[in-house]
N, C-alpha and C positions, 0 to 999 in steps of 0.2 A: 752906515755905508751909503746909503741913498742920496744923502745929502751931503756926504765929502764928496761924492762923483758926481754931483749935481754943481758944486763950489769951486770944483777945481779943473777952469776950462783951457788952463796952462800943464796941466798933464796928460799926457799923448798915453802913455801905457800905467798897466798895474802889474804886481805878480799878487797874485791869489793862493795865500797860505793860512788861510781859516781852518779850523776845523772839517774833517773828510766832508760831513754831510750837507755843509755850506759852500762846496765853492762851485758846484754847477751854477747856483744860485748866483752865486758874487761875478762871476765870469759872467753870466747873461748879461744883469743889469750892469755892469761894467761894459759890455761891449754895445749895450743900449745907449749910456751914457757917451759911446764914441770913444773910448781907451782899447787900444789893441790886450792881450791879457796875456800874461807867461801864469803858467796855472800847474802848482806842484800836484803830483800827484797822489792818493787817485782824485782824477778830474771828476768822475761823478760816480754815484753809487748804483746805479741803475740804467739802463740800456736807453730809457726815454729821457733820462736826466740827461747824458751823453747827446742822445741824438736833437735836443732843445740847444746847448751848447754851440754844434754844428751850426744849425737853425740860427741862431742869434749872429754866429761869426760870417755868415750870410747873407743872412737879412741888412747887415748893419757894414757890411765891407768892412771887417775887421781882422787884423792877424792875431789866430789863436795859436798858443802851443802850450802842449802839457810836457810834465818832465817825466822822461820815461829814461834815466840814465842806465836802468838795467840790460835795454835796448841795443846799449853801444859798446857795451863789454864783450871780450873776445868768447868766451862760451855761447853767449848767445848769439850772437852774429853769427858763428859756426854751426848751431843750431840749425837756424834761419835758414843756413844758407844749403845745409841739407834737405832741408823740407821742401824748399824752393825748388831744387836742382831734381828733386824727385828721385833721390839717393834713398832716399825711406820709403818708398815705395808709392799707393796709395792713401793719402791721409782721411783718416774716414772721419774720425772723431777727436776732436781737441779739448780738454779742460781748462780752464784761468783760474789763476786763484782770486778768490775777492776776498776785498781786507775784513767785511764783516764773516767771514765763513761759511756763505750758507749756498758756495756751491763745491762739487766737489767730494772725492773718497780721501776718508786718513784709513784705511783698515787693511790696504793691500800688504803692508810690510808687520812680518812678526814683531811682537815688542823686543829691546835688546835688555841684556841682566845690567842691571845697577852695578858699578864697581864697585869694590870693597870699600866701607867705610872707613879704613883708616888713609885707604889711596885718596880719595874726595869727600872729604867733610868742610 
């Protein structure tokens, strides 16, 4: 990686589709190397990975963006646009989900019965 973005001073940008726990990393030294970065998500696995990212597309005058297409779907835009408007009231506490799983409740919903075997096998 280092040495294709060191090689190749006729590419202006990258998109960053490494593996999750690689592409804080690749978007840094990408945006060190002077390539703006479109970067699938998730952009980084950690709050300091994330905010080194920021850092880097700063430091270096570069355009970042992550793809966050769930973003733009009408549920969530409606969502949004409740919490915003202060239709839900005060927002005290928010959860995210993170793709390794370690934040966050699964235990609040009862489990549901298995359909019958011969319906789903």
């Amino acid at each position: 990686m280092r040495e294709f973005l060191a090689s190749r001073p006729d590419i202006d940008a990258v998109l960053i589709a490494t593996g999750d726990r690689w592409r804080a990393t690749a978007s840094v030294l990408a945006m060190r190397a002077g390539k703006d970065v479109y970067c699938e998500k998730p952009s980084s696995m950690t709050i300091s990975e994330g905010q080194a990212v920021v850092e880097a597309a700063r430091r270096y005058g570069r355009m970042y963006q992550t793809g966050t297409q769930r973003m733009s779907e009408s549920k969530f835009v409606f969502a949004d646009e409740l919490m915003r408007s202060g239709r839900l009231g005060r927002i005290h506490t928010v959860f995210a989900h993170i793709a390794d799983g370690g934040c966050g409740r699964h235990d609040w919903l009862p489990p549901e019965p298995e359909p019958p075997k011969k319906e789903c096998d």
